[in-house]
Backbone as CSV, one residue per row, in Angstrom:
resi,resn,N_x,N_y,N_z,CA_x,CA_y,CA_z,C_x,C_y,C_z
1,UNK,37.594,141.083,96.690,38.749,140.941,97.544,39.376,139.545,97.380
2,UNK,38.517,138.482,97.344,38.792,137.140,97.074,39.625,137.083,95.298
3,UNK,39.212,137.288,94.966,39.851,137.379,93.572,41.463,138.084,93.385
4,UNK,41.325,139.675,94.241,42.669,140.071,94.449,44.027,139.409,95.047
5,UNK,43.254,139.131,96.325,44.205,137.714,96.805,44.843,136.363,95.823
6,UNK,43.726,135.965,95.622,44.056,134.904,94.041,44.932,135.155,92.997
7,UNK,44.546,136.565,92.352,45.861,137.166,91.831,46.991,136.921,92.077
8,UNK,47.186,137.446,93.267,48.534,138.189,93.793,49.152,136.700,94.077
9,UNK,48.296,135.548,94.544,49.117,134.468,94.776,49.217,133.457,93.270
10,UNK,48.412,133.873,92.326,48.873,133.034,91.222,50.232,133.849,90.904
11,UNK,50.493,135.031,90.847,51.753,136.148,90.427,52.596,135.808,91.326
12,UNK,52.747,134.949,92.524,53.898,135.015,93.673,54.505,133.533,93.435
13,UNK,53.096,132.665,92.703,53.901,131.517,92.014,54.510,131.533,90.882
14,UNK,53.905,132.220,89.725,54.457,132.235,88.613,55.899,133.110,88.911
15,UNK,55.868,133.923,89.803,57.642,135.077,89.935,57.971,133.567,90.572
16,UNK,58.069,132.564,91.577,58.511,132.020,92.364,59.406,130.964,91.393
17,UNK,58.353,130.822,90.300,58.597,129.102,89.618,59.729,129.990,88.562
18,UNK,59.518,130.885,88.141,60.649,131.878,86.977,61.596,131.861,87.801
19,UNK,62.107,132.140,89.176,63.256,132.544,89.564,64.183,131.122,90.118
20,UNK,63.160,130.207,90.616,63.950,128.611,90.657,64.417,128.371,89.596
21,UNK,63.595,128.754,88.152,63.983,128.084,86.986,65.129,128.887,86.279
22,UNK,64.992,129.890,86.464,66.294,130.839,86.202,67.737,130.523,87.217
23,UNK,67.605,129.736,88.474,68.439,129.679,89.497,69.597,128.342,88.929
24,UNK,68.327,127.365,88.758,68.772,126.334,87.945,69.874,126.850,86.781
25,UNK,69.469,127.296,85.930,70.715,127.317,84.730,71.788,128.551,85.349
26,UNK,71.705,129.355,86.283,72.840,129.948,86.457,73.671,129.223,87.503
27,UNK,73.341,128.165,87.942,74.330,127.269,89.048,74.398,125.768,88.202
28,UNK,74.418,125.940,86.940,74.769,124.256,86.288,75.713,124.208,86.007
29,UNK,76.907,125.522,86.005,78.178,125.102,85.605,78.989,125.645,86.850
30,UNK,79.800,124.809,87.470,80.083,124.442,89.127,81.837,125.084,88.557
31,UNK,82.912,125.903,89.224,84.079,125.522,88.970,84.340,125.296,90.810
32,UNK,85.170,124.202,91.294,86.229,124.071,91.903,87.831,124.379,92.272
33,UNK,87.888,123.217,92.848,89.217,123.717,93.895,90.791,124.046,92.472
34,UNK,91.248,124.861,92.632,92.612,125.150,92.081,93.411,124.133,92.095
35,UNK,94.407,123.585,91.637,95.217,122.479,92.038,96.534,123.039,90.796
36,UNK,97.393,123.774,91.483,98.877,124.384,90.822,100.017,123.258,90.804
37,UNK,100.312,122.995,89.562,101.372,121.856,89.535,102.542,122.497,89.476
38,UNK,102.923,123.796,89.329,104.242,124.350,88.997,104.554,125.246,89.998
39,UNK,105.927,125.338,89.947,106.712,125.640,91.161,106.984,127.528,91.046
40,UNK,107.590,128.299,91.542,107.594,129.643,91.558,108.830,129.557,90.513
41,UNK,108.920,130.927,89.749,109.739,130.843,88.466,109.572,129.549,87.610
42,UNK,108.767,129.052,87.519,108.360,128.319,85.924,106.868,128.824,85.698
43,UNK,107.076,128.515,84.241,105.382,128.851,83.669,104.307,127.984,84.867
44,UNK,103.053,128.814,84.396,102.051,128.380,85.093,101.457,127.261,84.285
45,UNK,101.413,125.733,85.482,100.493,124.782,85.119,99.357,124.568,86.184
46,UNK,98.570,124.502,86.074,97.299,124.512,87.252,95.810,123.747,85.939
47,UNK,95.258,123.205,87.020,93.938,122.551,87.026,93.261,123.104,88.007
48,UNK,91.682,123.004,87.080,90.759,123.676,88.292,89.375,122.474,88.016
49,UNK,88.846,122.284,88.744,87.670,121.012,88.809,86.446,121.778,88.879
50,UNK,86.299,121.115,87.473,84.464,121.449,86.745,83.462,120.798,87.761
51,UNK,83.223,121.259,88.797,82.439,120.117,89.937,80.490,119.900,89.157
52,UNK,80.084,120.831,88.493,78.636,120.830,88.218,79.073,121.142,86.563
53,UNK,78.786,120.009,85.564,78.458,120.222,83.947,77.514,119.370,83.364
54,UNK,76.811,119.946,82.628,75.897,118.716,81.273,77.181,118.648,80.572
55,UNK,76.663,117.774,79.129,77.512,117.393,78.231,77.068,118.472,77.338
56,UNK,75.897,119.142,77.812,75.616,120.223,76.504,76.203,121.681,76.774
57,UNK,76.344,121.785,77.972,77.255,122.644,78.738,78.994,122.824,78.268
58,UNK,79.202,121.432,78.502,80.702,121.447,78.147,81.494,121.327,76.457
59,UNK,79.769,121.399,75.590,80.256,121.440,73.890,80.452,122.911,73.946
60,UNK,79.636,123.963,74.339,79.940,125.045,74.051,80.715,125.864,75.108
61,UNK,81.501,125.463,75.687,82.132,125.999,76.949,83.556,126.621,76.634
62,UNK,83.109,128.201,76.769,84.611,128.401,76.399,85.172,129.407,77.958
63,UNK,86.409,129.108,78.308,86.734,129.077,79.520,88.203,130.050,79.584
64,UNK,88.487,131.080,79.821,89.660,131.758,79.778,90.197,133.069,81.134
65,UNK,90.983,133.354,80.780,91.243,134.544,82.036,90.540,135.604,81.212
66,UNK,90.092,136.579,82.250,89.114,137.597,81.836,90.163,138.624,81.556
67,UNK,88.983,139.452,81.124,90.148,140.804,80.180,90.862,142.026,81.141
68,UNK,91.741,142.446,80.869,92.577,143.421,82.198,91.368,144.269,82.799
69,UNK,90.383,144.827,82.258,89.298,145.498,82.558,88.837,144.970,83.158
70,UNK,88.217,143.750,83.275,87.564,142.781,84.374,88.524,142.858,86.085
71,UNK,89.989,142.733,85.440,91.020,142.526,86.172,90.676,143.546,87.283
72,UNK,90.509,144.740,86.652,90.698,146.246,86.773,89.477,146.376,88.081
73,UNK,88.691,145.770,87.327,87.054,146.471,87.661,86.879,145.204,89.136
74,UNK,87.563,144.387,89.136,87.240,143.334,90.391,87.984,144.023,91.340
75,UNK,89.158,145.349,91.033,90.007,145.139,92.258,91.203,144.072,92.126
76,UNK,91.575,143.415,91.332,92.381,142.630,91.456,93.500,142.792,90.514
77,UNK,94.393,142.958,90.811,96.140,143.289,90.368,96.496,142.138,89.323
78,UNK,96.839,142.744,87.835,97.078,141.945,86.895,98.554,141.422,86.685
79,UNK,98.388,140.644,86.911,100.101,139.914,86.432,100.675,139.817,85.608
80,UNK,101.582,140.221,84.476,101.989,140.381,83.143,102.472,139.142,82.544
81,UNK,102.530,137.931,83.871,102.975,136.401,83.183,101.722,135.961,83.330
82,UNK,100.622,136.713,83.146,99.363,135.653,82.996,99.045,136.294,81.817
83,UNK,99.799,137.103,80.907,99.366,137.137,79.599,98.998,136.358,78.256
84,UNK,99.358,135.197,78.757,99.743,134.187,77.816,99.315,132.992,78.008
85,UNK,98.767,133.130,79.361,98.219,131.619,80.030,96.763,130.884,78.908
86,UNK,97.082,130.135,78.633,95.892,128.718,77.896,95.266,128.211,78.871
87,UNK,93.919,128.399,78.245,93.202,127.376,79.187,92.430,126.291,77.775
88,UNK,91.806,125.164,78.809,91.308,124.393,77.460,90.559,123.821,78.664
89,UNK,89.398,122.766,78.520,88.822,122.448,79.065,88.829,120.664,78.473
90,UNK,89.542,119.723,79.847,89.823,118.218,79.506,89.184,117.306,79.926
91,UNK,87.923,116.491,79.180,87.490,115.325,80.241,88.611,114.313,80.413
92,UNK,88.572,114.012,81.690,89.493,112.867,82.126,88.940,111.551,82.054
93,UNK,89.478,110.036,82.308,88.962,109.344,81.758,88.182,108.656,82.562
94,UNK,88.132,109.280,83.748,86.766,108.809,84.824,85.241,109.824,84.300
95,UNK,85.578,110.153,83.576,84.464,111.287,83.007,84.164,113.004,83.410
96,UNK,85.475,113.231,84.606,85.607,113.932,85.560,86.077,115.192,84.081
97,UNK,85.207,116.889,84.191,86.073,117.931,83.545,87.107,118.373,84.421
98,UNK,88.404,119.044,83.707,89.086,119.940,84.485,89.284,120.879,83.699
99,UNK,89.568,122.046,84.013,90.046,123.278,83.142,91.152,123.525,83.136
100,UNK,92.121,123.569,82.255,93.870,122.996,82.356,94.159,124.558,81.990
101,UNK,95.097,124.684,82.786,95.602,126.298,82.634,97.143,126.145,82.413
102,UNK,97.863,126.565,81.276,99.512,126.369,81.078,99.608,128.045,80.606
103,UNK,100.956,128.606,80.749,101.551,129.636,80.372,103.147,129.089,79.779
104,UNK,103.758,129.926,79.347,105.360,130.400,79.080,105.931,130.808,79.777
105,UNK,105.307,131.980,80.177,106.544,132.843,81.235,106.353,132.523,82.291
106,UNK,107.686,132.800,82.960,107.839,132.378,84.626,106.469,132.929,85.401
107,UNK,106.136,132.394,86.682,105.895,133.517,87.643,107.051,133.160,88.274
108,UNK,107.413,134.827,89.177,108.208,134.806,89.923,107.984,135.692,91.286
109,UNK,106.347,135.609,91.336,105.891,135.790,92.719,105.033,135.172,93.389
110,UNK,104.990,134.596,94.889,104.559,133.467,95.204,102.994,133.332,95.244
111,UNK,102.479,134.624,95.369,101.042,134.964,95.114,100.662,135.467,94.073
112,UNK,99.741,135.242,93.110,99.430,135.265,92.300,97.448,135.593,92.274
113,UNK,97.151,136.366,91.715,95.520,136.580,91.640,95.308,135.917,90.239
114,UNK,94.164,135.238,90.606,94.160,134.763,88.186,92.257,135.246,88.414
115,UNK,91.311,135.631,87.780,90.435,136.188,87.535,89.923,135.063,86.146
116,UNK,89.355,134.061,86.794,88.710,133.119,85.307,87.039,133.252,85.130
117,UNK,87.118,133.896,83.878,86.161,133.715,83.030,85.359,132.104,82.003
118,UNK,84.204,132.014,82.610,83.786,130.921,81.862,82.500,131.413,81.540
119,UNK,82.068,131.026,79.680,81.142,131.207,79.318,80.284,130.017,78.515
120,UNK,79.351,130.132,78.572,78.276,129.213,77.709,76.922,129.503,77.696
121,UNK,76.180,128.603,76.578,75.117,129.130,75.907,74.168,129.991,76.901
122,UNK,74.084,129.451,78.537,72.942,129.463,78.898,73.210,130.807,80.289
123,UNK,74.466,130.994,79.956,74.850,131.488,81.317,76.332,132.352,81.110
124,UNK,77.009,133.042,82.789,78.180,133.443,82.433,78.691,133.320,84.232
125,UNK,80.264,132.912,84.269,80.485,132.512,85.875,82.073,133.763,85.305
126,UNK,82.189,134.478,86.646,83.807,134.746,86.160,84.154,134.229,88.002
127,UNK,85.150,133.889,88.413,85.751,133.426,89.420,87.118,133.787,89.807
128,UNK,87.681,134.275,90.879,88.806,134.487,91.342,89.361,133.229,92.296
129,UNK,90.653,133.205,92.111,91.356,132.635,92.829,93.140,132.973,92.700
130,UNK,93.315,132.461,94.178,94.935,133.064,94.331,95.989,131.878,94.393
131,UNK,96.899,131.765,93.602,97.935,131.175,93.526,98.866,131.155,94.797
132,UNK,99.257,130.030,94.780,100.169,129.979,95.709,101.586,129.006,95.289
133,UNK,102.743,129.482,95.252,103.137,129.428,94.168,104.729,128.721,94.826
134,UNK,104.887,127.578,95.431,106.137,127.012,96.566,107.431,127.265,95.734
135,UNK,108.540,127.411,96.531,109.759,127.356,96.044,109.804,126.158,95.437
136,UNK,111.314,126.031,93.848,111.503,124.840,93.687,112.063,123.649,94.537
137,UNK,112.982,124.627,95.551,113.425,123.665,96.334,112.901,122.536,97.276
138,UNK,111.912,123.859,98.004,110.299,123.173,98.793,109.533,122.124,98.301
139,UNK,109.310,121.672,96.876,108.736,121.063,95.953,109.731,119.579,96.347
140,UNK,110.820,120.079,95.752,111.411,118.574,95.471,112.004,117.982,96.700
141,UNK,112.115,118.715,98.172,111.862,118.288,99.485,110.579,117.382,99.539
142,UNK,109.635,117.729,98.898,108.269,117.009,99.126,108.115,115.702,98.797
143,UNK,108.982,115.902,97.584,108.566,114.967,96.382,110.030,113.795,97.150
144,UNK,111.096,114.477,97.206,111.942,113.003,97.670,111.986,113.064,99.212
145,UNK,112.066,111.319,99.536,112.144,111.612,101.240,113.368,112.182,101.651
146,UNK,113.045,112.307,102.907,114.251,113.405,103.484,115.338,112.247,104.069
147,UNK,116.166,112.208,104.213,116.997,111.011,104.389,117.443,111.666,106.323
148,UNK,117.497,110.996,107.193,117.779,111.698,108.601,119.406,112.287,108.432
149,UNK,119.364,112.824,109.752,120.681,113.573,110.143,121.075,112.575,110.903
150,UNK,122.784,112.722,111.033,123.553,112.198,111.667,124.224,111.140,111.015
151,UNK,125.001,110.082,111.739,126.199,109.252,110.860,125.150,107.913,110.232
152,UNK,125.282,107.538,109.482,124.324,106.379,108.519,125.593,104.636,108.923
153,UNK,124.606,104.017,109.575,124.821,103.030,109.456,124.440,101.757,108.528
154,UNK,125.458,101.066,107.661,125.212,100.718,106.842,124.723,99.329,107.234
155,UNK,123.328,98.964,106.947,122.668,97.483,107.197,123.699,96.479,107.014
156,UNK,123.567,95.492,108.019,124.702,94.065,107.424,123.610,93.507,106.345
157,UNK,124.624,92.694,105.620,124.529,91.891,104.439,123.023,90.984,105.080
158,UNK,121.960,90.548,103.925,120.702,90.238,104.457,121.144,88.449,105.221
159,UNK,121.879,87.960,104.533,122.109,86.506,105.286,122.999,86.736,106.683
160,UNK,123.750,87.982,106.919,124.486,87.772,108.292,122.909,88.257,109.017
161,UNK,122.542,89.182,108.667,121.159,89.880,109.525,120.268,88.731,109.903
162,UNK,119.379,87.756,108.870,118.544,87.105,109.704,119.382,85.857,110.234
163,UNK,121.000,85.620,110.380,121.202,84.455,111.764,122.045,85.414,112.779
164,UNK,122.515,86.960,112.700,123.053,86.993,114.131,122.178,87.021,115.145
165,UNK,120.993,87.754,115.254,119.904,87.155,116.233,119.901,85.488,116.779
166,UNK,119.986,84.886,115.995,120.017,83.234,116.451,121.476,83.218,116.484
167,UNK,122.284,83.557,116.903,123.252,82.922,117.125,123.712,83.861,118.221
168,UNK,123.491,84.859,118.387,123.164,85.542,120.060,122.391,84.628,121.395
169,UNK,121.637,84.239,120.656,120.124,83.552,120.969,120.222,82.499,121.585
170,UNK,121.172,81.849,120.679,121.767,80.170,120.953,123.274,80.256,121.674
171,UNK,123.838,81.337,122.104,125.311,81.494,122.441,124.434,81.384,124.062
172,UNK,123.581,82.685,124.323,122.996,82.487,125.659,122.381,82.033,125.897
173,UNK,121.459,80.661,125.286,120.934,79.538,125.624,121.592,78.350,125.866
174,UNK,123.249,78.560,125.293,124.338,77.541,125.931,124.827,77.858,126.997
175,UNK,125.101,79.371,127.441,125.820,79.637,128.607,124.975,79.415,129.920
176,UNK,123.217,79.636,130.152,123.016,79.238,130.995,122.113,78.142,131.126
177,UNK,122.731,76.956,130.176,122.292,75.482,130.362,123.374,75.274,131.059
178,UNK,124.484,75.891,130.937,126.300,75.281,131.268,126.024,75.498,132.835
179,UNK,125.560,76.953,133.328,125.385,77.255,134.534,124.686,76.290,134.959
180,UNK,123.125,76.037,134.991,122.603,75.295,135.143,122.923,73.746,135.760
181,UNK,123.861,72.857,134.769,124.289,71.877,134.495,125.515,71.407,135.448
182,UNK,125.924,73.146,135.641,127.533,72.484,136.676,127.198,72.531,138.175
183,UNK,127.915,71.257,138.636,127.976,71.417,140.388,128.290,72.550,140.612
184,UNK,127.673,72.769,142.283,127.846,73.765,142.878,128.980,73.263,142.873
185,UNK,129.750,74.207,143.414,131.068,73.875,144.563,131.401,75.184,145.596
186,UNK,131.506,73.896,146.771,131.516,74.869,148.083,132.862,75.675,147.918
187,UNK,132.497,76.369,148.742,133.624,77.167,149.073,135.171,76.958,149.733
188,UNK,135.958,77.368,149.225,137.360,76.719,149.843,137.134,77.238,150.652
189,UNK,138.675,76.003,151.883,138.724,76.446,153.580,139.671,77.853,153.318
C-alpha cells in the first residue's frame, strides 16, 4: 500500500512538473494593447505591443491575420479591407517589440474585428481584437486645440500690456495722496 501511494505521488509530480513546463513556453509570447493610428476611410495603420518575448522567440516569429477559415470558425465577420493588411514585427529603440499592421484599402466602418495569428518555434497564439476606427474630422479636433466661441479679443502690444497695469496703479496712487493731502473745507453758510 505504501509503495502504491509513492507511485501515484512520484506520477502527480512528474504530470505536475510537465504541465508548469509546458505552461511556461505556451505563455512566453505575450501580445498587447491595440494602438490604431488611422482614421475611418484610410488604410489600416495599427500597432500592437509584444508585452512577453525572448530574442529567440522574436528570430522566428512570424505574425499575420489568420486565414478566412479561422475568421469563419471564431465567429468573427471578415472584412474585405483586411485583405491586404502587412504585418511585420519592429523592435523599437528602447528594445520594446511591436507588431506593425498597414493595409491599402480604406476601412470605411468604424468597427472592425482583425483575428491575429502569431506563430513560432515553440508554440501558436491567434488573438482577436476590435477596431475602433474615429472620424477624420474627430481626429484632427484632437490633434489641434479648439480655439473658444464668441468675439476674440486681440491682446495689446507686449510693451503697452506690462505698463498699463502701472500706470492704472500710479494714476490711483496719485488721486488718493491728492485726497489725502487737501484741506478739509467746511461747509459754506
Amino acid at each position: 500500500m505504501f509503495a502504491a501511494r509513492w507511485q501515484m505521488s512520484l506520477l502527480a509530480a512528474a504530470a505536475a512538473a510537465a504541465l508548469g513546463g509546458a505552461s511556461i513556453d505556451a505563455h512566453a509570447l505575450a501580445l498587447g494593447r491595440l494602438n490604431v493610428q488611422s482614421a475611418l476611410g484610410e488604410p489600416l495603420r495599427a500597432e500592437i505591443d509584444v508585452t512577453e518575448i525572448s530574442a529567440a522567440e522574436a528570430e522566428g516569429l512570424q505574425v499575420g491575420l489568420a486565414s478566412r477559415e479561422a475568421f469563419q470558425a471564431a465567429g468573427v465577420a471578415y472584412n474585405e479591407a483586411l485583405a491586404n493588411v502587412r504585418s511585420a514585427l519592429q523592435r523599437r529603440a528602447d528594445g520594446r517589440y511591436v507588431v506593425r499592421l498597414t493595409g491599402s484599402r480604406p476601412l470605411n466602418e468604424p468597427f472592425v474585428d482583425l483575428l491575429l495569428e502569431a506563430n513560432w518555434a515553440s508554440g501558436r497564439i491567434v488573438r482577436d481584437y476590435t477596431l475602433l476606427l474615429d472620424p477624420p474630422v474627430t481626429r484632427q479636433a484632437q490633434a489641434e486645440p479648439v480655439a473658444p466661441a464668441g468675439p476674440q479679443i486681440a491682446p495689446a502690444p507686449r510693451a503697452a500690456r506690462s505698463t498699463a497695469p502701472d500706470e492704472s496703479a500710479a494714476r490711483r496712487a496719485r488721486a488718493a495722496q491728492a485726497a489725502a493731502s487737501a484741506p478739509a473745507q467746511a461747509p459754506a453758510p
